[in-house]
Steps between C-alpha positions, in 0.01 A plus 500: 500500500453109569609452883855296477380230796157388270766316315650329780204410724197285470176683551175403691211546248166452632183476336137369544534172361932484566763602723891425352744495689900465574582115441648388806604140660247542723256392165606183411264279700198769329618418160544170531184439567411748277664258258346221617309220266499836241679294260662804381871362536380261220518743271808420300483881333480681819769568787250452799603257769391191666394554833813317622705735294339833677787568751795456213224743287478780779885510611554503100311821453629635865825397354442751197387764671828546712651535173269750365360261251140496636206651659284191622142504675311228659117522433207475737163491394212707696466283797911506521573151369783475307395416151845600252771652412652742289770727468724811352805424278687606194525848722683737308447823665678756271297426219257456692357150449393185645347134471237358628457148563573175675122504576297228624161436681361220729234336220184628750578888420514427111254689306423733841578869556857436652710500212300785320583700839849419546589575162343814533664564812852414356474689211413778675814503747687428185361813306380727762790446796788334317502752171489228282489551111402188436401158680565163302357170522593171367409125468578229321321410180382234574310649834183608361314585767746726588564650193129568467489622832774729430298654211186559678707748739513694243863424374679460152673247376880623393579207344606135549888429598565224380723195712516839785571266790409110584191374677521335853549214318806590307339502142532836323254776559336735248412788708185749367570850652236737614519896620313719572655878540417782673277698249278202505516469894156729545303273212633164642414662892166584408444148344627332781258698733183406266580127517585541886168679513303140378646305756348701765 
């Protein structure tokens, strides 16, 4: 039986690499400079903010999670700079289910051990704590890093929704939708682990 609070309470997950933790006000001047010069607001395809835009971001998400909406984390790298963000949502909790996204990283941590870790360690509250049958992930299509990322996790593509939502910019979005469910949780875990295991 999944305990009832894991769905209304953001964890602390700690690794080697990563420790995530409850987004709080307290982090906007640490992800705005996080954001800094990262270019990452440029993005037209993506929903990550300027560094001006971090405090509207963070009382956003704070925002959804009084309302049950959310589960967000800030993310620290080993040395306990803040280097992202990420969070919960879509949490449906009688199925149960979730999403997994909003995800960013300062450009310095790219191609490093911390996103291999924190997915790991998200996936693993999700599955392991949280019940979960399944974990989805989406992107837009026209966000191919991320949709290749997404697929070296060790997710499948559902399928492509097509005008799902609109882009930052208003234009429509065509949204590619990834799972992965919990008889694949043990496969994806110990593939995780091996890539982990290189960055060592």
């Amino acid at each position: 039986m999944m305990p009832a609070d894991a769905w209304n309470s953001v964890p602390t997950l700690r690794g080697q690499h990563v420790l995530l933790e409850p987004l709080q006000r307290a982090h906007v001047p640490g992800l705005a400079a996080a954001l800094e010069g990262s270019g990452l607001d440029q993005l037209w395809y993506t929903q990550v903010p300027s560094p001006q835009q971090a405090g509207n971001y963070v009382q956003a998400a704070l925002d959804a999670q009084a309302e049950g909406k959310v589960l967000p984390f800030v993310i620290r790298d080993a040395a306990g700079a803040i280097v992202g963000s990420t969070r919960f949502y879509g949490l449906e909790a009688d199925v149960p289910k979730l999403s997994l996204g909003y995800t960013w990283y300062a450009p310095r941590v790219h191609r490093t051990g911390v996103n291999t870790e924190a997915k790991l360690l998200l996936l693993r509250h999700a599955f392991e704590v949280m019940g979960c049958i399944s974990v989805v992930l989406e992107t837009s299509w026209f966000n191919h890093a991320s949709r290749t990322a997404i697929a070296r996790l060790g997710a499948k593509q559902d399928g492509v929704l097509r005008n799902h939502k609109r882009h930052a910019d208003g234009t429509p979005r065509d949204t590619v939708i990834f799972s992965i469910i919990d008889a694949e949780w043990q496969g994806v875990k110990r593939h995780l682990q091996h890539r982990l295991d290189q960055h060592a």
